[in-house]
N, C-alpha and C positions, 0 to 999 in steps of 0.2 A: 684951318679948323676942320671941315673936309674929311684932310685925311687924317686927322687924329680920330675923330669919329669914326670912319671906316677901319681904322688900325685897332682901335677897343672893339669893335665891333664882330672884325675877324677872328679876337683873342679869346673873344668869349664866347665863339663860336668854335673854335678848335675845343676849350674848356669843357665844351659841350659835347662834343664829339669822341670825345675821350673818357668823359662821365658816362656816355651814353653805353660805353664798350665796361665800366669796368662794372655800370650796373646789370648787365647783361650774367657777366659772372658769378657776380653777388648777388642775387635779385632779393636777397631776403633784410639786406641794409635797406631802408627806408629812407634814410638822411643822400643816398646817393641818388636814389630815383628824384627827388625831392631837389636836389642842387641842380640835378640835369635838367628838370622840366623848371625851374625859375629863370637857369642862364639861356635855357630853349627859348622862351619869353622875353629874355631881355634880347637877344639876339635879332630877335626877329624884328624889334622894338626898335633895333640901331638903323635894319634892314629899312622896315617903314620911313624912318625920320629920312634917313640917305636918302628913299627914292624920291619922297617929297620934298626935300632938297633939288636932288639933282632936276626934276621937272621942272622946278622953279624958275632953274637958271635956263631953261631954254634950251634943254635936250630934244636931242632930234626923234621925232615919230618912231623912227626903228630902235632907237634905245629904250623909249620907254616900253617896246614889247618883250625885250629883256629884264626890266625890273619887275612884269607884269609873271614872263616863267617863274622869275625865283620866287616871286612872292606863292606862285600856287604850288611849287615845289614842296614851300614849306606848309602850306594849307592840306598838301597831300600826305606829308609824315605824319602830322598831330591827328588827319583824318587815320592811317594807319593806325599809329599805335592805340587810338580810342576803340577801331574796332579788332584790337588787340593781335594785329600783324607785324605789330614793331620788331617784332625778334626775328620774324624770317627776314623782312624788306628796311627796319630801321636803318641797318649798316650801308646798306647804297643808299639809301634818300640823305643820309646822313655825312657820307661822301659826296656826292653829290650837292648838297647844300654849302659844305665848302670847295668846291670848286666855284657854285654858284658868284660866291664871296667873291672869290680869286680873280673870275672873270668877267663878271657883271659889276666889280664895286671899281676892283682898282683897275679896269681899263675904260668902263664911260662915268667915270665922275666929272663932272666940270670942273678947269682950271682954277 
């Protein structure tokens, strides 16, 4: 169950990451900014449930300071683009958030 939730949770994170690039182009579609900052939320939404998950099961000290990074990761972007840096920095924190994913979900989940 786990990893279906981390698998939905990476999908609508790429979803997100790709929304975020095409509203960059577009900036004047509103329905695209709009998809990007919901699926940003729900993402982050799978992020939280996992981490709370995974401490549950009795992760070790040093993994929970990796769900501790990506969580401020993404605390760092929403703080970005609010004080309206997201176009120069969105794209690395936004790469960066799915690496987070990549490395932080599917290498310390519990079995």
């Amino acid at each position: 169950m786990i990893s279906v939730i981390a698998s939905i949770g990476f999908v609508i994170t790429v979803m997100t990451f790709i929304s975020g690039f095409r509203m960059v182009k577009k900036p004047e579609q509103r329905a695209e900014g709009l998809m990007h900052r919901v699926n940003g939320y729900i993402s982050l939404s799978f992020y939280i449930v996992l981490a709370v998950i995974a401490i549950m099961h009795g992760t070790p000290v040093f993994y929970v300071f990796f769900w501790v990074i990506g969580l401020a990761l993404y605390c760092l972007k929403i703080f970005l683009v609010r004080k309206r840096l997201g176009l120069r920095y969105g794209g690395y924190l936004g790469a960066t958030i799915l690496i987070t994913w990549i490395v932080a979900i599917f290498t310390h989940l519990p079995s």
